[in-house]
C-alpha positions as CSV (number, residue, x, y, z in Angstrom):
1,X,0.0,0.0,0.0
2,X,1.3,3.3,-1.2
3,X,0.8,6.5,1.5
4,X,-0.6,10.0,-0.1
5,X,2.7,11.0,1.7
6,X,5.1,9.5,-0.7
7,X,2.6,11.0,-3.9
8,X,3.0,14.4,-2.1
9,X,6.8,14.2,-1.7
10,X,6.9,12.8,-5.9
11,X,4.7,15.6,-6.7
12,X,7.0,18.0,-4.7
13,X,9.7,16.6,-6.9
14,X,8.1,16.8,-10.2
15,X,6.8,19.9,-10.3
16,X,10.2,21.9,-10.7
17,X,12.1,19.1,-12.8
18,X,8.8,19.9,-15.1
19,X,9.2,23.9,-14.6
20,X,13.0,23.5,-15.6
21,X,12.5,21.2,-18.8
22,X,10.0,23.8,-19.8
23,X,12.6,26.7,-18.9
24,X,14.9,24.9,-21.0
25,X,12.9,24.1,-24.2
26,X,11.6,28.0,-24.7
27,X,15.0,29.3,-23.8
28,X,17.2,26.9,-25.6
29,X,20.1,26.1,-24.1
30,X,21.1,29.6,-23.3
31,X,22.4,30.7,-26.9
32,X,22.1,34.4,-27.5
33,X,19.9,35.7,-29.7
34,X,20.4,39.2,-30.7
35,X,18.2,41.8,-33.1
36,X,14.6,40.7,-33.4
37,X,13.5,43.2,-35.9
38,X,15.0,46.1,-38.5
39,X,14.0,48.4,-41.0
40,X,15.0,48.5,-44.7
41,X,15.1,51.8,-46.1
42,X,16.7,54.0,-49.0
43,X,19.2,56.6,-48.7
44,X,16.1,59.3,-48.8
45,X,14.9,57.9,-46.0
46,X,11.5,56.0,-47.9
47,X,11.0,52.1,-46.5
48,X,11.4,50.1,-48.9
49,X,8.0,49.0,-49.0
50,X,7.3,45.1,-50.1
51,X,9.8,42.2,-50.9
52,X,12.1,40.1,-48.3
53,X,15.3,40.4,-47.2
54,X,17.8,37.6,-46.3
55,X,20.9,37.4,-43.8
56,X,23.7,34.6,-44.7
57,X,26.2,34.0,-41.5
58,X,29.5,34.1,-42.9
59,X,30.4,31.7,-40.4
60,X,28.6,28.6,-41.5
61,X,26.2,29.8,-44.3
62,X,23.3,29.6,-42.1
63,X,20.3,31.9,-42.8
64,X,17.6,34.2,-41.9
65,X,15.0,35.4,-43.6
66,X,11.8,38.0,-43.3
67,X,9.2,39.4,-46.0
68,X,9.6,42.8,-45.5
69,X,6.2,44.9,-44.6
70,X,5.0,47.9,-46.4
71,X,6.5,50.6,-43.6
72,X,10.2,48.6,-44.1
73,X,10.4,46.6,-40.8
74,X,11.1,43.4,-40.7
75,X,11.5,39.8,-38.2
76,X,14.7,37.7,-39.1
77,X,14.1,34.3,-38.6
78,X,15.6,30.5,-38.7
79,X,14.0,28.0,-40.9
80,X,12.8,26.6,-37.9
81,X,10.5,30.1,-37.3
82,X,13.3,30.8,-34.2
83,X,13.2,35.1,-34.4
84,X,16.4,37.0,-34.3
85,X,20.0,37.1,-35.6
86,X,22.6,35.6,-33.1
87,X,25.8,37.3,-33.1
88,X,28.2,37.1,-36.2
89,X,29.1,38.3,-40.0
90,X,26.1,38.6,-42.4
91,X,25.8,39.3,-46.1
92,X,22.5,40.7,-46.7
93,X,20.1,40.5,-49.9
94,X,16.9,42.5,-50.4
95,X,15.0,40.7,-53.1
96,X,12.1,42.5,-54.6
97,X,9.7,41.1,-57.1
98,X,7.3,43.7,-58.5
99,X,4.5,43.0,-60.7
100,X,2.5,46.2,-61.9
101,X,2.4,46.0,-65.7
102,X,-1.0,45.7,-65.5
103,X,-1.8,48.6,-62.8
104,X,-2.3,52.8,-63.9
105,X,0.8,54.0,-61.9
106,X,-1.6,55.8,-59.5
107,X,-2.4,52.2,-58.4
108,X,1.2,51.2,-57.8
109,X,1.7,50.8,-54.1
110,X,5.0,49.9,-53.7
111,X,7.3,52.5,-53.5
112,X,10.3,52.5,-55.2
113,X,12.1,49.6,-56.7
114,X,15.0,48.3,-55.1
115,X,17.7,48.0,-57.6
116,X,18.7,43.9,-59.0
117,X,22.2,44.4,-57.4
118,X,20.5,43.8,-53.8
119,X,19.4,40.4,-55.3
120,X,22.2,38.6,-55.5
121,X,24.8,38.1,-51.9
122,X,27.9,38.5,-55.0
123,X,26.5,42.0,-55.6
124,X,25.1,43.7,-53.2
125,X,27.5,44.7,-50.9
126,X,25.3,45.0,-48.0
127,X,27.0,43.3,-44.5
128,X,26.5,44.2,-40.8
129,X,28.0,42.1,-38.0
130,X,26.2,41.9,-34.9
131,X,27.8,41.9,-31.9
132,X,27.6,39.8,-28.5
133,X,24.4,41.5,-26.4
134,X,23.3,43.5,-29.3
135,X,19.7,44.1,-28.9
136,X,18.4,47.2,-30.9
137,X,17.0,47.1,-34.4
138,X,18.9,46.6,-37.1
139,X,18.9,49.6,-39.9
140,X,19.6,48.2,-43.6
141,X,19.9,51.5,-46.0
142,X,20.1,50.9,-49.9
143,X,20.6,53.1,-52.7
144,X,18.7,53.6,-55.5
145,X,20.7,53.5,-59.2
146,X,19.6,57.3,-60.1
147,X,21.8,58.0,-56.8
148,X,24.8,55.9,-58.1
149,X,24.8,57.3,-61.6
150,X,24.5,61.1,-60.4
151,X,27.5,60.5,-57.8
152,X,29.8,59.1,-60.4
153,X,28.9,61.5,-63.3
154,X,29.8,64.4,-60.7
């Protein structure tokens, strides 16, 4: 015969083991995990307004990805939904597909168009490392082609 004393003692023992696996498996294993959000914008200071934009560790090629929303911010995540970049090198692309050719320009809602170099991780130049305890929002700034062109012609 079992006494409700030894159930109460199990039960005394349980309940934190449970409350620390649970600790454990929302936490992780106490990896850092640093920016949650940014903002994409251009030099003018517009958001760029629709697309996604991708961060490739240079460390081990692992990445993180958000669709950018129409006021520029975005949520980096793992493939596994995990939000924020842990600390490291990044190349960065902002990928923009916009399909309007059938819209009165009035209609066109999505700002202006991020140039093709941002496509592509060999050409678009855009990095940022984040550091150890970095927290704040990260700030990507891209610049248009009519910018480029007028810099170098001057």
């Amino acid at each position: 015969m079992i006494n409700d004393n030894s159930h109460a003692r199990r039960r005394a023992f349980l309940a934190p083991a449970f409350l620390a696996v649970l600790c454990v498996s929302f936490l992780g294993c106490g990896g850092s995990v640093g920016p949650v959000s940014g903002i994409v914008r251009f030099s003018d200071g517009e958001p760029v307004r629709s697309g996604s934009i991708e961060f490739k560790r240079k460390s081990d090629q692992v990445r993180f990805a958000s669709r950018i929303s129409d006021d520029g911010s975005f949520q980096p995540a793992d493939q596994d939904g995990g939000v924020g970049l842990p600390p490291g090198d990044y190349d960065i692309v902002v990928v923009q597909i916009v399909l309007t050719e059938d819209l009165a320009s009035e209609l066109h809602s999505h700002g202006s168009t991020v140039p093709r170099r941002y496509a592509d991780y060999y050409t678009s130049g855009l990095t940022t490392k984040i550091s150890e305890g970095q927290l704040d929002p990260i700030e990507i700034i891209v610049t248009l082609d009519e910018e480029l062109n007028s810099a170098s012609s001057n």
